[in-house]
N, CA, C and O atoms as CSV, one atom per row, in Angstrom:
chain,resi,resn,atom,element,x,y,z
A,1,UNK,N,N,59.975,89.763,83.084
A,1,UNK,CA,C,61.101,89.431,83.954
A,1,UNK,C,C,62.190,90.504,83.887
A,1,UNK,O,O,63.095,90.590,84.717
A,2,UNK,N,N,62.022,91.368,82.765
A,2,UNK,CA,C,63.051,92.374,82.704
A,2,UNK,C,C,62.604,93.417,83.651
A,2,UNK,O,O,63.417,94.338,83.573
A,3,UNK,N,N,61.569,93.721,84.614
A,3,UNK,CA,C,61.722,95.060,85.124
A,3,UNK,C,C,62.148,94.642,86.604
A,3,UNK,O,O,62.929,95.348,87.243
A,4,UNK,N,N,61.503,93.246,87.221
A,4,UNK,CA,C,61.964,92.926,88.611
A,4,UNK,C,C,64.143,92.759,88.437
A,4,UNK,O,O,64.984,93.211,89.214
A,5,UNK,N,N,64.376,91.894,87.033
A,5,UNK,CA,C,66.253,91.957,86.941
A,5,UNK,C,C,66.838,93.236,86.925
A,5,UNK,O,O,68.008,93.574,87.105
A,6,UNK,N,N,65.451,94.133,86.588
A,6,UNK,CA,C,66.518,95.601,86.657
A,6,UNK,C,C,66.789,96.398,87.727
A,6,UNK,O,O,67.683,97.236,87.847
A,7,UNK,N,N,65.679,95.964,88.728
A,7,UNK,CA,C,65.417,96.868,90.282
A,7,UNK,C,C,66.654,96.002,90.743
A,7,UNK,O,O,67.760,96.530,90.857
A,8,UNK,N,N,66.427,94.521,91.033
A,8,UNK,CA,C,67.567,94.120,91.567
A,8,UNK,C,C,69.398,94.233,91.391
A,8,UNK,O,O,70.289,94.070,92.225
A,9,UNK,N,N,69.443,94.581,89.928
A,9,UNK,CA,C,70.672,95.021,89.406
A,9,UNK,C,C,71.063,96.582,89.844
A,9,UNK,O,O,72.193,96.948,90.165
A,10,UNK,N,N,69.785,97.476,89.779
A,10,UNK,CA,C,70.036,98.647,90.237
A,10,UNK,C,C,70.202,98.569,91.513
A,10,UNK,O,O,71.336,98.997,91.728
A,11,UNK,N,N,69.587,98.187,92.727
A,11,UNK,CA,C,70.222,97.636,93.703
A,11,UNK,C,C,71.718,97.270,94.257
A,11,UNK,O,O,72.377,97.701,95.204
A,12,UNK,N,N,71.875,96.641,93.616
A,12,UNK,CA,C,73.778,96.285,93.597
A,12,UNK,C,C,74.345,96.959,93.162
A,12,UNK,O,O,75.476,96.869,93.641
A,13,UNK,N,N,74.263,98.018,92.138
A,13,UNK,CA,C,74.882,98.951,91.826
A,13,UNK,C,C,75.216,99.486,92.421
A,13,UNK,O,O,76.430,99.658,92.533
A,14,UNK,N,N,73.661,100.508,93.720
A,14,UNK,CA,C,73.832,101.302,94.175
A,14,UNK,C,C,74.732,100.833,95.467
A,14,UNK,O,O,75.672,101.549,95.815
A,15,UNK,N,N,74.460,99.741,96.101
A,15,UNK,CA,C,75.496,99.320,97.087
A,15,UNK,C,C,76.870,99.256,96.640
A,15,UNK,O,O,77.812,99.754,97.255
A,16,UNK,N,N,76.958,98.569,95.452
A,16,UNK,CA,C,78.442,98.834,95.207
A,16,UNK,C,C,78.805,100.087,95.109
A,16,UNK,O,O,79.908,100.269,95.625
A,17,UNK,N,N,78.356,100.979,94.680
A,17,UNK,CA,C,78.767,102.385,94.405
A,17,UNK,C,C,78.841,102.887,95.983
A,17,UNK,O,O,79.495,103.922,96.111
A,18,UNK,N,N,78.366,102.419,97.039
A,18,UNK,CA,C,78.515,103.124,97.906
A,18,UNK,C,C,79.372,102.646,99.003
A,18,UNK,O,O,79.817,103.237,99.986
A,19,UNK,N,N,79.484,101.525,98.627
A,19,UNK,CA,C,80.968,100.418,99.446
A,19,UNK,C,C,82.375,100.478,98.786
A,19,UNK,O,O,83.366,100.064,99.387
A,20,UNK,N,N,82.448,101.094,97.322
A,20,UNK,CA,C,83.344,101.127,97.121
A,20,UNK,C,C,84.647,101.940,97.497
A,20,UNK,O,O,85.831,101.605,97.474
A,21,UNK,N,N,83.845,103.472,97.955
A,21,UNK,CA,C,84.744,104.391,98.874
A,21,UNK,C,C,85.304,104.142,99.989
A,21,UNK,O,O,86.427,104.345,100.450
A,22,UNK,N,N,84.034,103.507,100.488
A,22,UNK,CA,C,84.714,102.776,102.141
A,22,UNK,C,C,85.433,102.020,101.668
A,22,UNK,O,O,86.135,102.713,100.931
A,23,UNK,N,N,85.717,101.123,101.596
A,23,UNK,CA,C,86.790,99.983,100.972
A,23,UNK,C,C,87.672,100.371,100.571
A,23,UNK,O,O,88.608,99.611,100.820
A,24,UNK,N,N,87.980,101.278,99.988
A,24,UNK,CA,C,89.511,101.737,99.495
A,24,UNK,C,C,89.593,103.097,100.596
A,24,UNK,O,O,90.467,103.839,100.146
A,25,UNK,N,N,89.082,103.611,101.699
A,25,UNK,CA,C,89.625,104.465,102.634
A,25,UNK,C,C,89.851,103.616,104.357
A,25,UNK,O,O,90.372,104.067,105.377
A,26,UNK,N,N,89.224,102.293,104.094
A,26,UNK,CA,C,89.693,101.217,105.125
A,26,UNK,C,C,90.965,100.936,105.023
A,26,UNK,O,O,91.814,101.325,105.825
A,27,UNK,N,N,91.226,100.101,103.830
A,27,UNK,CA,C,92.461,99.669,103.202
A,27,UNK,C,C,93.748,100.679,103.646
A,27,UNK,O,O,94.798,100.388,104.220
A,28,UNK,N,N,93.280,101.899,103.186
A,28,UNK,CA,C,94.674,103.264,102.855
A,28,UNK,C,C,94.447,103.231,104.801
A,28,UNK,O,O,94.970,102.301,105.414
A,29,UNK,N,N,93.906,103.966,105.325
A,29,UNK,CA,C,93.875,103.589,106.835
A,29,UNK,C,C,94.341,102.910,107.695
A,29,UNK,O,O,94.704,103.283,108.810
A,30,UNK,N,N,94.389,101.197,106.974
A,30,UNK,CA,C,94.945,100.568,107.782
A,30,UNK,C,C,96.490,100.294,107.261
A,30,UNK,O,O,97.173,99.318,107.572
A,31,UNK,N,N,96.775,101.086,106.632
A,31,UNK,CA,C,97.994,100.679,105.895
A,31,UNK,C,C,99.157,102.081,106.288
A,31,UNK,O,O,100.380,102.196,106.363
A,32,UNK,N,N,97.714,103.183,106.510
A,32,UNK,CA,C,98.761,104.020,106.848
A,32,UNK,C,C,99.408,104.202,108.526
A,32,UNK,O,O,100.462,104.626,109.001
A,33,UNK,N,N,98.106,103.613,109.086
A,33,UNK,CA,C,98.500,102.960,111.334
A,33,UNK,C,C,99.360,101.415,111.210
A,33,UNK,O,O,100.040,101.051,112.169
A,34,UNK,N,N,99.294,100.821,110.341
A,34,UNK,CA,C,100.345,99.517,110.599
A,34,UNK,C,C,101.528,99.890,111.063
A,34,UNK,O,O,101.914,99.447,112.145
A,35,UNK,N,N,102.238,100.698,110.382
A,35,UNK,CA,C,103.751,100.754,110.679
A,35,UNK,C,C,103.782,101.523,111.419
A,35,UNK,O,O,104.932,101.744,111.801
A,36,UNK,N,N,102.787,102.316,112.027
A,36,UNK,CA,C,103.172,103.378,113.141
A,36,UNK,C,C,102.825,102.443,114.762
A,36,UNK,O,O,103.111,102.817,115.900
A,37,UNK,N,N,102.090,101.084,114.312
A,37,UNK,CA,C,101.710,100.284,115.498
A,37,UNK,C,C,102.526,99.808,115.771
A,37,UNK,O,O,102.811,99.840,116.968
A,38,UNK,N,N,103.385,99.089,114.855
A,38,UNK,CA,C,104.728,98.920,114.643
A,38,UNK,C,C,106.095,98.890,115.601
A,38,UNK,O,O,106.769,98.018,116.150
A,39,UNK,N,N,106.119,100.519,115.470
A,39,UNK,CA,C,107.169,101.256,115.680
A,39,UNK,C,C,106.890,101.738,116.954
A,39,UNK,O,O,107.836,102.352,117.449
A,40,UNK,N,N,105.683,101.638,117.783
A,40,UNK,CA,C,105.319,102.157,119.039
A,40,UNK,C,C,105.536,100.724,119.906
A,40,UNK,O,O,106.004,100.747,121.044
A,41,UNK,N,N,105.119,99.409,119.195
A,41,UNK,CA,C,105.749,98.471,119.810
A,41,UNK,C,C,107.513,98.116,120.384
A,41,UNK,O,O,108.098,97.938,121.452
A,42,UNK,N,N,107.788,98.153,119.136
A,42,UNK,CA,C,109.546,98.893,118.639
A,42,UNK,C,C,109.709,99.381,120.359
A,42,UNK,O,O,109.983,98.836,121.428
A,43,UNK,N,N,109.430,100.457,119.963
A,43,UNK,CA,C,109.938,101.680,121.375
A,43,UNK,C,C,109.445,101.363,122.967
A,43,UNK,O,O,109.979,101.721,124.016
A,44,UNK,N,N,108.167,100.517,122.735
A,44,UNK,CA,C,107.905,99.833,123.837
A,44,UNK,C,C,109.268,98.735,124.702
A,44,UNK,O,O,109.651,98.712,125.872
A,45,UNK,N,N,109.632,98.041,123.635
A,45,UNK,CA,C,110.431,97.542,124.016
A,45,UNK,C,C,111.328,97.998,124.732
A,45,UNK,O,O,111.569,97.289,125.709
A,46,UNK,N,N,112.055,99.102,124.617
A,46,UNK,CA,C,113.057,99.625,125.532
A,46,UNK,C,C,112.718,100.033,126.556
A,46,UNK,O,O,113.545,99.893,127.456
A,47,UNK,N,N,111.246,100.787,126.960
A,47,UNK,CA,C,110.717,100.817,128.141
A,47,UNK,C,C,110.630,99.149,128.966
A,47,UNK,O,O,110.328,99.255,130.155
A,48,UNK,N,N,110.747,98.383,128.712
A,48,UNK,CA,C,110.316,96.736,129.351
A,48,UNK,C,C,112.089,96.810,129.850
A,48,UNK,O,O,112.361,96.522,131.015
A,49,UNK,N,N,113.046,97.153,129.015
A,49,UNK,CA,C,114.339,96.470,129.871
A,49,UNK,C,C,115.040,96.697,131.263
A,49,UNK,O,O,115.536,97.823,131.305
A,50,UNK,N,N,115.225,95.989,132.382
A,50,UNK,CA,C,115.185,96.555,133.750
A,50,UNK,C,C,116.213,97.562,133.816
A,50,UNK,O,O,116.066,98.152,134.886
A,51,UNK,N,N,116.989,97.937,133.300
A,51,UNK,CA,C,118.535,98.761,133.670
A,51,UNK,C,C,118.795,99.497,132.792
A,51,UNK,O,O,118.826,99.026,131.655
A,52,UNK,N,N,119.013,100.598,132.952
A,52,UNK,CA,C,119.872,101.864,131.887
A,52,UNK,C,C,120.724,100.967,130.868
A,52,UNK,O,O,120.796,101.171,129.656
A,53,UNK,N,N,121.140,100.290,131.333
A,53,UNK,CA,C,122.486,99.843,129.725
A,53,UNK,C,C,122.121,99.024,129.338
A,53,UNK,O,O,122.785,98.566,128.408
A,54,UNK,N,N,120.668,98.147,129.796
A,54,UNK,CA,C,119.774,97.419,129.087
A,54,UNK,C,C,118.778,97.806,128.334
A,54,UNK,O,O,118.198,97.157,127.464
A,55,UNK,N,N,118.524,99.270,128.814
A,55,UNK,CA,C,117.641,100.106,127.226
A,55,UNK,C,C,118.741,100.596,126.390
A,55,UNK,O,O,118.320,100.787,125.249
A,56,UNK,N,N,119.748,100.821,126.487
A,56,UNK,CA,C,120.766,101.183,125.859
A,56,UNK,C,C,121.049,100.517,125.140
A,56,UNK,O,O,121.062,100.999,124.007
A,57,UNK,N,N,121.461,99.010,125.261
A,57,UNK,CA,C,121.409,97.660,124.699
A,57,UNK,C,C,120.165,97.457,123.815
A,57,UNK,O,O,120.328,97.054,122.663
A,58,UNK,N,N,118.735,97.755,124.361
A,58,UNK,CA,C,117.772,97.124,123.164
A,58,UNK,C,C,117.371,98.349,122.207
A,58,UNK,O,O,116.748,98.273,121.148
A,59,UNK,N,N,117.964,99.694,122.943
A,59,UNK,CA,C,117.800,100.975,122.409
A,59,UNK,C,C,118.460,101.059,121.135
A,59,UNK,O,O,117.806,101.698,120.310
A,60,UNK,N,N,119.643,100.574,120.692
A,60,UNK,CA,C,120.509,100.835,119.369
A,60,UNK,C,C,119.733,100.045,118.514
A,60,UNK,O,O,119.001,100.642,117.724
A,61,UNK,N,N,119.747,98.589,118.512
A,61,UNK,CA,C,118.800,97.162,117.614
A,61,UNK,C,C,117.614,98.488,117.797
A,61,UNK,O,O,117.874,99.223,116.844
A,62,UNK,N,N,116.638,99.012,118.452
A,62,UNK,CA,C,115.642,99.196,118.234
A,62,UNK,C,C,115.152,100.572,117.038
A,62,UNK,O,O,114.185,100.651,116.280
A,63,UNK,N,N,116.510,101.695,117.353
A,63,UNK,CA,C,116.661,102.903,116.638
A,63,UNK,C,C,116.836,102.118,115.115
A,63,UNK,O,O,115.993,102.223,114.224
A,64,UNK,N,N,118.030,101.355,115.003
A,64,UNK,CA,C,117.988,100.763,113.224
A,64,UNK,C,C,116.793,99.906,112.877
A,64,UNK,O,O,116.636,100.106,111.672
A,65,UNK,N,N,116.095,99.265,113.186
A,65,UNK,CA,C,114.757,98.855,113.014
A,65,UNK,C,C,113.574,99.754,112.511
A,65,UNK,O,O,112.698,99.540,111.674
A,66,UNK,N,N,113.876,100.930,113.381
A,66,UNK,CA,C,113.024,101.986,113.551
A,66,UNK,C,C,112.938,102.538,112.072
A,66,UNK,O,O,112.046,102.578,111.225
A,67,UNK,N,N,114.625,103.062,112.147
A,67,UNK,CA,C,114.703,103.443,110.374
A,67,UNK,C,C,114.757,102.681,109.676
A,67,UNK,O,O,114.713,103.218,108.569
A,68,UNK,N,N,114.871,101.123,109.534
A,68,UNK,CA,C,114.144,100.342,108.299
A,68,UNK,C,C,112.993,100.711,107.995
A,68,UNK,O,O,112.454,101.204,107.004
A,69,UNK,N,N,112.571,100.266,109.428
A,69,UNK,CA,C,110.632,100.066,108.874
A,69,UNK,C,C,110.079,101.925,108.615
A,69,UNK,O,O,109.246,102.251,107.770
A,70,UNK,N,N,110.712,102.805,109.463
A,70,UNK,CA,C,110.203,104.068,108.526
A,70,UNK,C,C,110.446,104.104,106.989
A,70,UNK,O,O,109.637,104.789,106.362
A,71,UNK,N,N,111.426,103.481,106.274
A,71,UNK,CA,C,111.771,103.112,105.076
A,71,UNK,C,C,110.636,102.586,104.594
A,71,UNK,O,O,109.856,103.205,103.871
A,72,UNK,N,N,110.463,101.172,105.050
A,72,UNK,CA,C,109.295,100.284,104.639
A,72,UNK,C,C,108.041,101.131,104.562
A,72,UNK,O,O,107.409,101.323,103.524
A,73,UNK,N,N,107.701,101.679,105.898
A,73,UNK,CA,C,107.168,102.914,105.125
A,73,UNK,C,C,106.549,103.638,104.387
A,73,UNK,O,O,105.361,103.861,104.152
A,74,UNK,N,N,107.751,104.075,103.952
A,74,UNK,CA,C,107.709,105.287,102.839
A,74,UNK,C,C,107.298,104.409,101.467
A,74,UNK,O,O,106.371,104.723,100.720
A,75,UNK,N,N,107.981,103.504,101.326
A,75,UNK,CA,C,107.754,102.730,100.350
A,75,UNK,C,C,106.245,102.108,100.176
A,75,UNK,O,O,105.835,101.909,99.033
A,76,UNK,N,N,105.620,101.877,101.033
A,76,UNK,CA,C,104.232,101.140,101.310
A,76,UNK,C,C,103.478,102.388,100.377
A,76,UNK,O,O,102.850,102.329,99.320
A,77,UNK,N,N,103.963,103.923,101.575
A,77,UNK,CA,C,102.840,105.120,101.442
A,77,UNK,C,C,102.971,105.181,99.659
A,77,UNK,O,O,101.864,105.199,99.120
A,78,UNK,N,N,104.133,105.214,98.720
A,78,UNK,CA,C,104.266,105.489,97.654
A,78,UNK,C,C,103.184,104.350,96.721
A,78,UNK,O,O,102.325,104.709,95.916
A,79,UNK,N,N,103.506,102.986,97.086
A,79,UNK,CA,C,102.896,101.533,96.279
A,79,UNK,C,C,101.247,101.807,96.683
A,79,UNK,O,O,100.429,101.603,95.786
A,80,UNK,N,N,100.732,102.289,98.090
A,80,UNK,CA,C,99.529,102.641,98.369
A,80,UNK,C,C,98.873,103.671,97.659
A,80,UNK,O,O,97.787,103.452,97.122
A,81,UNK,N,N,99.503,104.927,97.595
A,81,UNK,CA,C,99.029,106.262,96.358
A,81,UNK,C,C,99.172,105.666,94.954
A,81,UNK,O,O,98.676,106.371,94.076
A,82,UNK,N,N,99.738,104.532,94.551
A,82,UNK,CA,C,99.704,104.030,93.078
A,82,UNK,C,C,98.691,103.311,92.668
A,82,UNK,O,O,98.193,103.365,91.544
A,83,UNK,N,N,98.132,102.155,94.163
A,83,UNK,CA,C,97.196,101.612,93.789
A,83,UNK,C,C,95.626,102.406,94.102
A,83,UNK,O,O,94.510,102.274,93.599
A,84,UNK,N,N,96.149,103.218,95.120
A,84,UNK,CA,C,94.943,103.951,95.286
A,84,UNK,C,C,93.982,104.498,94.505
A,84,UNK,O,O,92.758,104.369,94.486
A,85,UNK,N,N,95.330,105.610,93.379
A,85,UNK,CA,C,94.873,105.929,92.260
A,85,UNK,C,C,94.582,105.144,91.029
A,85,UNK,O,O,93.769,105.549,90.198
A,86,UNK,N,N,95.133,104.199,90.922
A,86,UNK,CA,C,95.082,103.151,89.876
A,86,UNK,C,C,93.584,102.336,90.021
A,86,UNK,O,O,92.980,101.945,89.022
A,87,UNK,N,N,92.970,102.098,91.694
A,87,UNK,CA,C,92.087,101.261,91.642
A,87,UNK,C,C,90.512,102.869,91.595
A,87,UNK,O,O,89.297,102.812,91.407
A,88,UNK,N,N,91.340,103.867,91.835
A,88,UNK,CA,C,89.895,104.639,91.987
A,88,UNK,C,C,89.766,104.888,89.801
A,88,UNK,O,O,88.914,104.518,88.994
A,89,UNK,N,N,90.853,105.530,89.670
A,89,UNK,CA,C,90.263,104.954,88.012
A,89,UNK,C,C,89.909,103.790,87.358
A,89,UNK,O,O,89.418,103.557,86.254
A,90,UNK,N,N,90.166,103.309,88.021
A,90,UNK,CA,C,89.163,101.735,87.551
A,90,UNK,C,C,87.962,101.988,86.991
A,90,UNK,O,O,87.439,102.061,85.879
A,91,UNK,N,N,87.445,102.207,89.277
A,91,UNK,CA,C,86.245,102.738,89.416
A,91,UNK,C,C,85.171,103.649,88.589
A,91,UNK,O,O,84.040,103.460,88.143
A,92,UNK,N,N,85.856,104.452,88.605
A,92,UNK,CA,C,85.311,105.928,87.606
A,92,UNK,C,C,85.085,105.340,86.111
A,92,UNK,O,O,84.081,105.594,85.445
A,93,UNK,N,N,86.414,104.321,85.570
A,93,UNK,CA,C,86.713,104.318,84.653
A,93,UNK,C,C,85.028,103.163,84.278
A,93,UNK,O,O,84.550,103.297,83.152
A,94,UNK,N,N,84.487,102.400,85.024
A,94,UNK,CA,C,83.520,101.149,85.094
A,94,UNK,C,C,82.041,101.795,85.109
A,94,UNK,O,O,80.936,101.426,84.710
A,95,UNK,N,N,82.678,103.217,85.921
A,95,UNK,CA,C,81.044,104.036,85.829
A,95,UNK,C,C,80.814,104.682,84.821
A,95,UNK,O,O,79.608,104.748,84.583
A,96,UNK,N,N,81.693,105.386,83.850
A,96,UNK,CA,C,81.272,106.052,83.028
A,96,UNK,C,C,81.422,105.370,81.592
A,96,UNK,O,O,81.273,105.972,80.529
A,97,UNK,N,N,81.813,103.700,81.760
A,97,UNK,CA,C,81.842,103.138,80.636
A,97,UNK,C,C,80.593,103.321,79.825
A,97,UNK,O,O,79.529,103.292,80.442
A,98,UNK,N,N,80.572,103.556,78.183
A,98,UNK,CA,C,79.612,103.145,77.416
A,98,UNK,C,C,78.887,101.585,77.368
A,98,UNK,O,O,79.354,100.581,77.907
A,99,UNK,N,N,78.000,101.639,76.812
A,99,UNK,CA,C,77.189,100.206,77.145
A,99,UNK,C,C,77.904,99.582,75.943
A,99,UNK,O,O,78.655,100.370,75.368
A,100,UNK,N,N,77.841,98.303,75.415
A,100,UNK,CA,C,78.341,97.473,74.687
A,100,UNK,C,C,77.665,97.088,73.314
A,100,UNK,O,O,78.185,96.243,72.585
């Protein structure tokens, strides 16, 4: 029974080993187009208002929004490169563990 548990374990390995890149370059991807989908919505808005001093009007609310969420952001891109790196040494760290 030990050589069919080992094909199947090697099996999952190899899928995990090969889903694990995708999965953490999905993640960073979609994290790095969120706030830019965002912010194109944002700016949409002022195109929708019928009159010059009505984009003017949703134009100011929309510029300070704009620079929050570029804030938000920056902050995401920084917490994203922490876990990025934090979860790819995991990774590395799980493959090159010694056996027990």
């Amino acid at each position: 029974m030990d050589v069919p548990m080992w094909f199947a374990l090697l099996i999952l390995e190899l899928i995990g080993a090969l889903i694990k890149p995708f999965a953490l370059t999905i993640r960073l991807f979609a994290n790095m187009i969120a706030g830019h989908i965002v912010l194109a919505a944002l700016v949409g808005l002022i195109l929708l208002a019928p009159t010059i001093a009505g984009q003017i009007g949703v134009g100011i609310p929309v510029i300070a929004l704009s620079l929050m969420i570029r804030l938000l952001e920056l902050f995401v891109a920084f917490l994203q490169a922490y876990i990025f790196m934090f979860l790819t040494t995991l990774f590395i760290a799980s493959a090159v563990a010694p056996e027990h």
